[in-house]
TORSE-283181 format. One record per residue (C-alpha): residue in three letters; residue number from 1; x, y, z. Coordinates in Angstrom, 2 decimals, m for minus. Layout:
% TORSE-283181
{pt "ALA" NUM {X Y Z}}
...
END
This chain:
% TORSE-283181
{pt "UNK" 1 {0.00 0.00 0.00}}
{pt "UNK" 2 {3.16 2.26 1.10}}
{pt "UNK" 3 {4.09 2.19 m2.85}}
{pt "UNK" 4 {1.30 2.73 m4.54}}
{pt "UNK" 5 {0.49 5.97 m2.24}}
{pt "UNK" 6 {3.91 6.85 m3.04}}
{pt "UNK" 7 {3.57 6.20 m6.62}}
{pt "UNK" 8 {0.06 7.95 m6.54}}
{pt "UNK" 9 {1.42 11.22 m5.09}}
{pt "UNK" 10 {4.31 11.10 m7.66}}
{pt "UNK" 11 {1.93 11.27 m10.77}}
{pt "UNK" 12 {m0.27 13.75 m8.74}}
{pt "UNK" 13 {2.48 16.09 m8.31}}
{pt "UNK" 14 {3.81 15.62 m11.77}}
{pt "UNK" 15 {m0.16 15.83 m13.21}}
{pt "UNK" 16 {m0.49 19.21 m10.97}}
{pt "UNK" 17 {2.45 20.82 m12.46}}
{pt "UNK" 18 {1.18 20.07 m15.81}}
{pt "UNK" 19 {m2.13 21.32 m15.20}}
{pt "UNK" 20 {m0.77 24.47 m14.18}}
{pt "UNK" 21 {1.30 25.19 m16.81}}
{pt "UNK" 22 {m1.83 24.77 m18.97}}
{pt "UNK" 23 {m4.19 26.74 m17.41}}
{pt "UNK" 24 {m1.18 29.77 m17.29}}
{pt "UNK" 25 {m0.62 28.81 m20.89}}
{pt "UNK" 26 {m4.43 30.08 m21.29}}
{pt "UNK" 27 {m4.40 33.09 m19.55}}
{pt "UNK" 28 {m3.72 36.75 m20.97}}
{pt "UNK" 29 {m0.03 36.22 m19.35}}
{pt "UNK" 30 {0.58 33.97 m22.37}}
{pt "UNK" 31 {2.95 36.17 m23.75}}
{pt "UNK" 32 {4.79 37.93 m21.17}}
{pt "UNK" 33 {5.43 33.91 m18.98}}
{pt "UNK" 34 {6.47 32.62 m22.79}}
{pt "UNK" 35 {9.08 35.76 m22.80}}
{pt "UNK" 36 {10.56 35.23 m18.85}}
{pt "UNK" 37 {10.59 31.27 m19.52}}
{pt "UNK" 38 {12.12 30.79 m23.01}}
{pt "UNK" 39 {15.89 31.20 m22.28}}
{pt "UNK" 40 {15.19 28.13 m19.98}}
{pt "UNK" 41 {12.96 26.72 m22.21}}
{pt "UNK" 42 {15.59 24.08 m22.92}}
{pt "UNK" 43 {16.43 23.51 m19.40}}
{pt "UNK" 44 {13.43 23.12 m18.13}}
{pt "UNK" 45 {12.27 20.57 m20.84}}
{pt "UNK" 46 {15.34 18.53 m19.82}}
{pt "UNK" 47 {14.70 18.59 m15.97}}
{pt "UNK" 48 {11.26 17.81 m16.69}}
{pt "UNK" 49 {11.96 14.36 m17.90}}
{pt "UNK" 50 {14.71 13.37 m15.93}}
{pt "UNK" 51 {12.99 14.03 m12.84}}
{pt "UNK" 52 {9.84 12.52 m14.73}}
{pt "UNK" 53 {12.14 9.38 m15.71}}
{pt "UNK" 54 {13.90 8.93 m12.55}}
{pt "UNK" 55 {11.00 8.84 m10.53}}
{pt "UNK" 56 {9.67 5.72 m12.17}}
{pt "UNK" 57 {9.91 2.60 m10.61}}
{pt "UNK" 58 {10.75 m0.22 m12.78}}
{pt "UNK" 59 {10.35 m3.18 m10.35}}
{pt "UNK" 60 {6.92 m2.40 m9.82}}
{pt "UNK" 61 {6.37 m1.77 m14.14}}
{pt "UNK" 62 {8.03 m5.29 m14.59}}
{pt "UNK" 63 {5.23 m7.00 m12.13}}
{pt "UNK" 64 {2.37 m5.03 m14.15}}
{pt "UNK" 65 {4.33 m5.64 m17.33}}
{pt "UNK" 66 {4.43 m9.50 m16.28}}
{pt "UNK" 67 {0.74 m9.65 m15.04}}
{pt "UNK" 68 {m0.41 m7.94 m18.07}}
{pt "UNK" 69 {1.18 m10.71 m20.19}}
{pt "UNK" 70 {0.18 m13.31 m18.00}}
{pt "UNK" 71 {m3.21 m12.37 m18.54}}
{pt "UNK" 72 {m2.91 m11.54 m22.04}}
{pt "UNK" 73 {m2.11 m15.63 m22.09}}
{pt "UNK" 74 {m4.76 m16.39 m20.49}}
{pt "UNK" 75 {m7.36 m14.75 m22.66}}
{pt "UNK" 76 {m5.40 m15.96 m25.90}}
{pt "UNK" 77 {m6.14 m19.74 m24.41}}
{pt "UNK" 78 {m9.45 m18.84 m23.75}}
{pt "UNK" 79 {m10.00 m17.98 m27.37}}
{pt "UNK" 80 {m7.82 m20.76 m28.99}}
{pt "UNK" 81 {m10.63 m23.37 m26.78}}
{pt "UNK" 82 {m13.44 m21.53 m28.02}}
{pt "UNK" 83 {m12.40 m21.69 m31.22}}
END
């Protein structure tokens, strides 16, 4: 339970951020946030998806990975007997 809270508040964080830039990105600040942000435009990006790609955990992909194809097994039998 301890992982998937932490897991859950990752993507929350991550999704709030997001959100935020998009509503600002609607706003009549457009402009004048595009002008203060683009000489870090590049920086930013970067940061965004290294904290975005280090924050992943890839034991707990591999069991979801594994159970999807488990499953995915399991259903493909299923048909095959129908059939």
């Amino acid at each position: 339970m301890n992982i998937n809270l932490k897991i859950l508040c990752n993507i929350i964080i991550q999704l709030g951020a997001f959100l935020a830039g998009a509503i600002l990105a609607e706003t009549n600040f457009r402009t004048q946030i595009e002008a203060d942000i683009r000489p870090f435009r590049g920086l930013l990006l970067g940061l965004f998806f290294l904290t975005t790609g280090t924050s992943i955990d890839m034991q707990v992909n591999m069991i979801i990975i594994y159970k999807c194809v488990a499953w995915f097994f399991v259903f493909l039998n299923m048909v095959v007997m129908i059939i």
